[in-house]
N, C-alpha and C positions, 0 to 999 in steps of 0.2 A: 515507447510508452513512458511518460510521466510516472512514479510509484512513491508516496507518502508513507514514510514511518513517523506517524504522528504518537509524542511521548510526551508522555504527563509522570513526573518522578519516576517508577519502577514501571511503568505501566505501561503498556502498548497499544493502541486501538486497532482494532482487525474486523474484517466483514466477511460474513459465507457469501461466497458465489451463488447464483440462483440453479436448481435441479437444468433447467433449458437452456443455462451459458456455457458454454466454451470453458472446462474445467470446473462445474458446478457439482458442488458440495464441497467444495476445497474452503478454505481461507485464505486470506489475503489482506496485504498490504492495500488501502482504497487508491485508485490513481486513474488515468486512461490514455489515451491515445492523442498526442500532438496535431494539432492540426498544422495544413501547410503553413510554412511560414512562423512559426509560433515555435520560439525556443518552449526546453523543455519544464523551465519552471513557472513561465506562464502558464504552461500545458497543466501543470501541477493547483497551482492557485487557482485556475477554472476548474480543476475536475471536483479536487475538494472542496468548494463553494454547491457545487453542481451535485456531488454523491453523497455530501456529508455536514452539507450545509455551517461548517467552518469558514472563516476570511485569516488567511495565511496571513501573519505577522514576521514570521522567522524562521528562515530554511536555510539548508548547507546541503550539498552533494556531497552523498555516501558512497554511493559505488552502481557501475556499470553492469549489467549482467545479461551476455548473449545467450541463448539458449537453444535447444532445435528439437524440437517434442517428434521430428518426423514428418508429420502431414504439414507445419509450419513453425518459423521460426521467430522468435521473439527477441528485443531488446529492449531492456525496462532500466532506468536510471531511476534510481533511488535515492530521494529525499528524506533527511532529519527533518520533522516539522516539529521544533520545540517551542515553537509562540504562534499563537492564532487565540481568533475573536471565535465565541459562541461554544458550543456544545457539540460535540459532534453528535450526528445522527444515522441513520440507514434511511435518506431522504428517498430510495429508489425500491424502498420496500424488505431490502435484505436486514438479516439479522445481524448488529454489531455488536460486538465485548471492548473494553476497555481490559487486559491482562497482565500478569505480571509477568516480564517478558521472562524471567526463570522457566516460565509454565508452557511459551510458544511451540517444544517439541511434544507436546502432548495433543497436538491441532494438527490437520492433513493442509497442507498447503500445497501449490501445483509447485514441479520441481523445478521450475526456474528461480523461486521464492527459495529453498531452503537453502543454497548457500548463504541468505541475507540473516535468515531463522537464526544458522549455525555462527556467524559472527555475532550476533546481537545478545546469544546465550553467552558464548562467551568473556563479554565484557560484562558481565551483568557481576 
């Protein structure tokens, strides 16, 4: 899975999961799922077009992160999105914030995401 840390000066943009998703009520990083064929930051520049109605200007690979919740496993590559066109939105209905990433350990995110959480505090 493609995964957007979309930043705006101190600020982070984050979206809740819906009650009936896979990890809902969590927060999150917006991103999704690669299709076949399709590196991961095309994967990335679709999703956020698609979930957040953004056009990706400017991205860098942050970091990899396998993870295995049990019933399944995840790998999410995470992207810097420091330049993009438009406004981000919650085009899919979910609620989004724009934060000051000082403030991201006061939000539940699934635990594949809080190593990303705990690097992102730290630099801040």
């Amino acid at each position: 899975m493609a995964v957007g840390i979309i930043l705006r000066d101190d600020l982070v943009f984050i979206a809740l999961r819906k009650s009936n998703q896979d990890q809902g009520g969590l927060w999150e990083f917006p991103g999704g799922k690669c299709e076949p064929s399709e590196s991961a930051e095309i994967a990335l520049v679709r999703e956020l077009k698609e979930e957040c109605d953004i056009s990706v200007t400017e991205c860098s690979f942050f970091e990899e992160i396998s993870h295995d919740y049990g019933n399944k496993k995840v790998q999410l590559l995470f992207y810097r999105v420091t330049g993009f066109e438009g406004n981000p939105v919650g085009k899919e209905g979910q609620e989004v914030r724009w934060v000051p990433i000082s403030t991201l350990s006061s939000y539940d995110f699934p635990e594949a995401n809080q190593e990303i959480v705990d690097v992102l505090i730290s630099n801040v």
